[in-house]
C-alpha positions as CSV (number, residue, x, y, z in Angstrom):
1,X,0.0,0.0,0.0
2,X,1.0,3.4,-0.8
3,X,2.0,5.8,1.8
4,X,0.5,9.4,1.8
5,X,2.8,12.3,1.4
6,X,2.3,15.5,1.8
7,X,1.9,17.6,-1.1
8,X,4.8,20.2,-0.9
9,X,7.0,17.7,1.9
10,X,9.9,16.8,1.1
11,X,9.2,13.2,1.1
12,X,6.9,14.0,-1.6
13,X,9.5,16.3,-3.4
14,X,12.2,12.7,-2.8
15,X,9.1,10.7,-4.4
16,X,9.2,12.9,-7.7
17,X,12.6,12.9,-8.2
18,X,13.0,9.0,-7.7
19,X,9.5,9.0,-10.4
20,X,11.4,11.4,-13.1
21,X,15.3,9.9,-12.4
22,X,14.7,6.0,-11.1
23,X,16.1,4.9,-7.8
24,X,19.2,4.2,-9.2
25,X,20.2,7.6,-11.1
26,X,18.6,9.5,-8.4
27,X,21.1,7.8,-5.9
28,X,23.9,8.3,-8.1
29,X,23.1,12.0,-8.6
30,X,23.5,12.9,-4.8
31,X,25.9,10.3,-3.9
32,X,23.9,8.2,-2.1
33,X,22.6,4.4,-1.3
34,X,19.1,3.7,-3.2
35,X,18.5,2.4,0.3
36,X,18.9,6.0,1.8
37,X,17.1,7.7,-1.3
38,X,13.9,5.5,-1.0
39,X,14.1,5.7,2.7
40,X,13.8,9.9,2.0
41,X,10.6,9.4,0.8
42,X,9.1,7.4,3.3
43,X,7.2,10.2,6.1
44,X,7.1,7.2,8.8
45,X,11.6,7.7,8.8
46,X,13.8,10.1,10.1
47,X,15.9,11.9,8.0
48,X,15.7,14.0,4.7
49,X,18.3,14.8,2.0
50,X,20.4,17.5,3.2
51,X,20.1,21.4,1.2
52,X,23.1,19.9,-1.3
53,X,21.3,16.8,-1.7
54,X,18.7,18.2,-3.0
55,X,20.3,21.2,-5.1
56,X,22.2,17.9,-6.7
57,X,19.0,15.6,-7.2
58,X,16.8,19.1,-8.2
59,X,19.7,19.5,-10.9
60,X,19.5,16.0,-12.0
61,X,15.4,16.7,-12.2
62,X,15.6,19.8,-13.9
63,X,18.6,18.6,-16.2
64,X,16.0,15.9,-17.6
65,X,12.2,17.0,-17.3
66,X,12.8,20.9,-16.7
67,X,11.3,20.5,-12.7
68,X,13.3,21.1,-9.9
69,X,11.0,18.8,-6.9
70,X,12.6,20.7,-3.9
71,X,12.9,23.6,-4.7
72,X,8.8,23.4,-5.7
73,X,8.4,21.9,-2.1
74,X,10.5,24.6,0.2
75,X,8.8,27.6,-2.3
76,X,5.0,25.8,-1.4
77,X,6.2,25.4,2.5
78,X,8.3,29.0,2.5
79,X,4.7,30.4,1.3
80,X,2.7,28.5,4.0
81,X,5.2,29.8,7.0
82,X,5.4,33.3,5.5
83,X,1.7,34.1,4.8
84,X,0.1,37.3,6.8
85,X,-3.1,35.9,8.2
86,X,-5.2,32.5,8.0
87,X,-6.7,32.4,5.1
88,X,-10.7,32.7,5.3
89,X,-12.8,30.3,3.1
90,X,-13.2,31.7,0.0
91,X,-16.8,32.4,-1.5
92,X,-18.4,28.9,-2.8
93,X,-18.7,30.0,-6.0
94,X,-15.4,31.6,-6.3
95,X,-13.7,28.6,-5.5
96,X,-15.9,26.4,-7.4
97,X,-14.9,28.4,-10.3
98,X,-11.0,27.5,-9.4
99,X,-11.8,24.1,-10.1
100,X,-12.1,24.2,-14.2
101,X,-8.9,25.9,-14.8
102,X,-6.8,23.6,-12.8
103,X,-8.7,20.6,-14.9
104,X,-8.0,22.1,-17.6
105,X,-4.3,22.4,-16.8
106,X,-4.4,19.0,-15.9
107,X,-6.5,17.9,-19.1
108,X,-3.6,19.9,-21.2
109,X,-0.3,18.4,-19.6
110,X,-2.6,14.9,-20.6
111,X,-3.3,16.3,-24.2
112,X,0.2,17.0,-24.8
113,X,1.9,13.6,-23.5
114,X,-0.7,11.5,-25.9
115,X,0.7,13.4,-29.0
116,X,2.1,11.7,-32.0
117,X,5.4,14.3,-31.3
118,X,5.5,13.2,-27.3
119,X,8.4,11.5,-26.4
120,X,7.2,7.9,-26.8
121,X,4.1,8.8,-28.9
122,X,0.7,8.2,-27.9
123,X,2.1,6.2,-25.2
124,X,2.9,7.5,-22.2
125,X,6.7,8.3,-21.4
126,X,7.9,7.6,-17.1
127,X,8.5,11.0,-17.1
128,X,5.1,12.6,-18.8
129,X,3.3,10.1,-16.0
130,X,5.5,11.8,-13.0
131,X,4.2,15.2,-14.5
132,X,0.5,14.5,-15.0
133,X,0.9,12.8,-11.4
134,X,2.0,16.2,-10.3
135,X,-0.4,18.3,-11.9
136,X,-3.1,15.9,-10.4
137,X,-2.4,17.9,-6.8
138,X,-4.1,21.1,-8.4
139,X,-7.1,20.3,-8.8
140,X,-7.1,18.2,-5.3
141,X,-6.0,21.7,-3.6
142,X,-8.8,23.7,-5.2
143,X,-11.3,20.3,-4.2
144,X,-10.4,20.9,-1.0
145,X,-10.2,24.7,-0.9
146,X,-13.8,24.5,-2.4
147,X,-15.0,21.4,0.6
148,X,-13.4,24.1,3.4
149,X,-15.8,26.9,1.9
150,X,-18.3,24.6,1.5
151,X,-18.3,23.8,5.1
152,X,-17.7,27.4,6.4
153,X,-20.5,28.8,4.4
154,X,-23.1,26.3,5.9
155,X,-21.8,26.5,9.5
156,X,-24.4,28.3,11.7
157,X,-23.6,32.3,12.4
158,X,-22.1,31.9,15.8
Protein backbone atom coordinates (compact mmCIF):
# COMPACT_ATOMS: atom_id res chain seq x y z
CA UNK A 1 0.00 0.00 0.00
CA UNK A 2 1.00 3.43 -0.84
CA UNK A 3 2.05 5.84 1.83
CA UNK A 4 0.46 9.43 1.81
CA UNK A 5 2.75 12.30 1.39
CA UNK A 6 2.30 15.50 1.79
CA UNK A 7 1.90 17.63 -1.13
CA UNK A 8 4.80 20.17 -0.90
CA UNK A 9 6.95 17.74 1.92
CA UNK A 10 9.94 16.75 1.13
CA UNK A 11 9.17 13.19 1.07
CA UNK A 12 6.89 14.05 -1.60
CA UNK A 13 9.47 16.30 -3.44
CA UNK A 14 12.21 12.69 -2.82
CA UNK A 15 9.15 10.74 -4.41
CA UNK A 16 9.23 12.95 -7.65
CA UNK A 17 12.62 12.86 -8.23
CA UNK A 18 12.99 9.03 -7.72
CA UNK A 19 9.49 8.98 -10.44
CA UNK A 20 11.43 11.37 -13.08
CA UNK A 21 15.30 9.91 -12.40
CA UNK A 22 14.74 5.95 -11.13
CA UNK A 23 16.10 4.91 -7.77
CA UNK A 24 19.21 4.16 -9.24
CA UNK A 25 20.19 7.65 -11.06
CA UNK A 26 18.64 9.52 -8.44
CA UNK A 27 21.13 7.80 -5.90
CA UNK A 28 23.93 8.30 -8.05
CA UNK A 29 23.11 11.96 -8.63
CA UNK A 30 23.53 12.85 -4.76
CA UNK A 31 25.90 10.32 -3.88
CA UNK A 32 23.86 8.22 -2.08
CA UNK A 33 22.60 4.43 -1.33
CA UNK A 34 19.08 3.69 -3.18
CA UNK A 35 18.52 2.35 0.30
CA UNK A 36 18.91 6.03 1.78
CA UNK A 37 17.10 7.68 -1.33
CA UNK A 38 13.86 5.53 -0.99
CA UNK A 39 14.13 5.68 2.70
CA UNK A 40 13.82 9.89 2.05
CA UNK A 41 10.58 9.37 0.82
CA UNK A 42 9.10 7.36 3.33
CA UNK A 43 7.18 10.17 6.08
CA UNK A 44 7.06 7.16 8.80
CA UNK A 45 11.55 7.66 8.82
CA UNK A 46 13.76 10.08 10.14
CA UNK A 47 15.91 11.88 7.99
CA UNK A 48 15.74 14.03 4.75
CA UNK A 49 18.35 14.76 1.96
CA UNK A 50 20.38 17.54 3.18
CA UNK A 51 20.14 21.37 1.18
CA UNK A 52 23.11 19.95 -1.33
CA UNK A 53 21.35 16.84 -1.73
CA UNK A 54 18.69 18.23 -3.04
CA UNK A 55 20.28 21.22 -5.06
CA UNK A 56 22.25 17.88 -6.74
CA UNK A 57 18.96 15.64 -7.20
CA UNK A 58 16.78 19.05 -8.22
CA UNK A 59 19.66 19.53 -10.95
CA UNK A 60 19.48 16.04 -11.96
CA UNK A 61 15.40 16.68 -12.20
CA UNK A 62 15.57 19.75 -13.86
CA UNK A 63 18.62 18.61 -16.22
CA UNK A 64 16.01 15.86 -17.60
CA UNK A 65 12.23 17.03 -17.34
CA UNK A 66 12.77 20.92 -16.66
CA UNK A 67 11.29 20.48 -12.73
CA UNK A 68 13.30 21.06 -9.93
CA UNK A 69 11.01 18.83 -6.89
CA UNK A 70 12.60 20.68 -3.93
CA UNK A 71 12.89 23.62 -4.67
CA UNK A 72 8.83 23.40 -5.66
CA UNK A 73 8.42 21.90 -2.06
CA UNK A 74 10.53 24.56 0.17
CA UNK A 75 8.83 27.63 -2.29
CA UNK A 76 4.99 25.78 -1.40
CA UNK A 77 6.25 25.36 2.54
CA UNK A 78 8.29 29.04 2.47
CA UNK A 79 4.72 30.37 1.27
CA UNK A 80 2.68 28.48 4.00
CA UNK A 81 5.15 29.81 6.97
CA UNK A 82 5.41 33.31 5.50
CA UNK A 83 1.72 34.06 4.76
CA UNK A 84 0.13 37.29 6.80
CA UNK A 85 -3.08 35.95 8.18
CA UNK A 86 -5.19 32.49 7.99
CA UNK A 87 -6.72 32.44 5.05
CA UNK A 88 -10.68 32.72 5.29
CA UNK A 89 -12.80 30.31 3.05
CA UNK A 90 -13.25 31.71 0.05
CA UNK A 91 -16.75 32.40 -1.54
CA UNK A 92 -18.42 28.95 -2.84
CA UNK A 93 -18.68 30.02 -6.01
CA UNK A 94 -15.43 31.64 -6.29
CA UNK A 95 -13.73 28.62 -5.49
CA UNK A 96 -15.87 26.37 -7.37
CA UNK A 97 -14.91 28.43 -10.34
CA UNK A 98 -11.04 27.47 -9.40
CA UNK A 99 -11.77 24.11 -10.15
CA UNK A 100 -12.12 24.24 -14.18
CA UNK A 101 -8.90 25.92 -14.84
CA UNK A 102 -6.83 23.59 -12.76
CA UNK A 103 -8.66 20.64 -14.88
CA UNK A 104 -8.02 22.11 -17.62
CA UNK A 105 -4.33 22.40 -16.83
CA UNK A 106 -4.36 19.01 -15.90
CA UNK A 107 -6.51 17.91 -19.12
CA UNK A 108 -3.58 19.90 -21.25
CA UNK A 109 -0.28 18.44 -19.63
CA UNK A 110 -2.58 14.92 -20.57
CA UNK A 111 -3.29 16.30 -24.19
CA UNK A 112 0.16 17.04 -24.75
CA UNK A 113 1.92 13.56 -23.52
CA UNK A 114 -0.68 11.49 -25.88
CA UNK A 115 0.65 13.42 -29.04
CA UNK A 116 2.12 11.67 -32.04
CA UNK A 117 5.39 14.33 -31.27
CA UNK A 118 5.50 13.16 -27.31
CA UNK A 119 8.43 11.54 -26.42
CA UNK A 120 7.19 7.89 -26.79
CA UNK A 121 4.14 8.83 -28.93
CA UNK A 122 0.68 8.24 -27.94
CA UNK A 123 2.14 6.24 -25.25
CA UNK A 124 2.87 7.52 -22.25
CA UNK A 125 6.71 8.26 -21.42
CA UNK A 126 7.88 7.59 -17.09
CA UNK A 127 8.47 11.04 -17.13
CA UNK A 128 5.09 12.60 -18.79
CA UNK A 129 3.33 10.10 -16.04
CA UNK A 130 5.52 11.85 -13.00
CA UNK A 131 4.20 15.18 -14.48
CA UNK A 132 0.47 14.48 -15.02
CA UNK A 133 0.88 12.79 -11.39
CA UNK A 134 1.98 16.19 -10.28
CA UNK A 135 -0.44 18.28 -11.93
CA UNK A 136 -3.14 15.89 -10.36
CA UNK A 137 -2.38 17.90 -6.81
CA UNK A 138 -4.06 21.10 -8.38
CA UNK A 139 -7.11 20.34 -8.80
CA UNK A 140 -7.06 18.20 -5.30
CA UNK A 141 -5.99 21.67 -3.60
CA UNK A 142 -8.79 23.68 -5.18
CA UNK A 143 -11.31 20.35 -4.15
CA UNK A 144 -10.40 20.94 -0.98
CA UNK A 145 -10.21 24.72 -0.86
CA UNK A 146 -13.80 24.50 -2.38
CA UNK A 147 -14.98 21.39 0.62
CA UNK A 148 -13.41 24.11 3.36
CA UNK A 149 -15.80 26.89 1.88
CA UNK A 150 -18.33 24.64 1.53
CA UNK A 151 -18.30 23.81 5.13
CA UNK A 152 -17.71 27.43 6.35
CA UNK A 153 -20.45 28.85 4.41
CA UNK A 154 -23.14 26.27 5.88
CA UNK A 155 -21.83 26.51 9.51
CA UNK A 156 -24.42 28.27 11.69
CA UNK A 157 -23.58 32.34 12.45
CA UNK A 158 -22.10 31.91 15.76
Amino acid sequence: MTKIRAAGSFEDATLDALRILGVTNAAKAANLSPKTIRDYSDPDRAGRPTLVKSVLLDAACYAKVGRAPFLEAYTKQLSAATSQAPREAGDVLAEALDLPGAIGRLLDVIRKSRSPTSPQGVKLSPNEGSTIVNEIKAPRQELDELEYAVIAAAKPNS
